[in-house]
C-alpha positions in Angstrom: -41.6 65.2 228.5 -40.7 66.7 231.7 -42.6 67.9 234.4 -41.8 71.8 233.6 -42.6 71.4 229.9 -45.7 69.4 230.9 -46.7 72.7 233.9 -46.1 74.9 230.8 -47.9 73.8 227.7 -50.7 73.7 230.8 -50.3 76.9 231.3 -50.8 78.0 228.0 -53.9 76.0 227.0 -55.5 77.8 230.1 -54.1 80.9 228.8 -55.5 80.4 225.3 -58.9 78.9 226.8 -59.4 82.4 228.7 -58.3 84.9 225.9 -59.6 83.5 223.0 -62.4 82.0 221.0 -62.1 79.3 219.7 -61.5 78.1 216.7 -59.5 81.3 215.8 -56.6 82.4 214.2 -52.9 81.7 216.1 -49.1 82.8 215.6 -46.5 80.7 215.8 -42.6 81.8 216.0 -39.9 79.8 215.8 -35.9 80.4 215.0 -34.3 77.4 213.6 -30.4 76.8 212.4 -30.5 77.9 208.8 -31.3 75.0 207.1 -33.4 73.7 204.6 -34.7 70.8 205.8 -35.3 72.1 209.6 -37.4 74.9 207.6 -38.6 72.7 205.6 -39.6 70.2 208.7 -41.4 73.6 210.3 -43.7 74.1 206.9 -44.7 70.6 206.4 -45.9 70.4 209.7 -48.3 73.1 208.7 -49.0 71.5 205.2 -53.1 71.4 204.0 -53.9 73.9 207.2 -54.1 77.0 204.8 -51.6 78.4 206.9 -49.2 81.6 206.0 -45.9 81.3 206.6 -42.8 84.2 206.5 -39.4 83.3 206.8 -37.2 85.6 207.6 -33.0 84.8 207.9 -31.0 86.6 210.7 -28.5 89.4 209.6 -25.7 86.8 209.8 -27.6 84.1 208.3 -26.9 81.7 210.9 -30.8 81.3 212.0 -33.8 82.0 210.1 -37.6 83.4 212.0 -40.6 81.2 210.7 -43.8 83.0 211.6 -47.4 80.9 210.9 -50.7 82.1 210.6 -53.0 79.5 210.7 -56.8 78.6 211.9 -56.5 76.3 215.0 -59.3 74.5 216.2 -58.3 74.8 220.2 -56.1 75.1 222.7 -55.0 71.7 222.4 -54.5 71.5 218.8 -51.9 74.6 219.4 -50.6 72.9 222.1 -50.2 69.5 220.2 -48.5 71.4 217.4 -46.1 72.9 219.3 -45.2 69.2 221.0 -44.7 67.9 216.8 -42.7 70.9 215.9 -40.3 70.5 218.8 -38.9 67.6 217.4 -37.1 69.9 215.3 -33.3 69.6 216.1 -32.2 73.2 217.4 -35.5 74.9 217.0 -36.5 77.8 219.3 -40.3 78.3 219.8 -41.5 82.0 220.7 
């Protein structure tokens, strides 16, 4: 991981530290290549969290939104989510 991805997800675990209490409920976005598997890859990495999860495909079908809902435990589980969804080739995190 680089050093401005590193800075970042720093960042936003102070961010989330200082607006939140925690555990408690966060959103994740993401836009991925429309694609079964990549969607697919973005649900099973919420899999047994009782998470809800939207999909919604773009007007010319070449990406699809995946919102979550789901109960995080802190700042560095959202964090550490984020890092394991990125692994996802062309995804797009919001």
């Amino acid at each position: 991981m680089d050093k401005n991805t590193e800075e970042f997800y720093e960042r936003l675990k102070e961010e989330l530290r200082t607006t939140s209490n925690w555990p408690s409920i966060y959103l994740y976005k993401f836009i991925v290549p429309t694609d079964t598997s990549k969607i697919k890859a973005v649900e099973e990495a919420f899999n047994n969290m009782g998470a809800v999860i939207n999909t919604v495909q773009s007007k010319t079908g070449k990406f699809t939104s995946v919102s979550v809902n789901v109960n995080m435990e802190s700042p560095e589980h959202v964090v550490a989510k984020y890092q394991e969804v990125s692994t996802v080739e062309g995804i797009i995190s919001l």
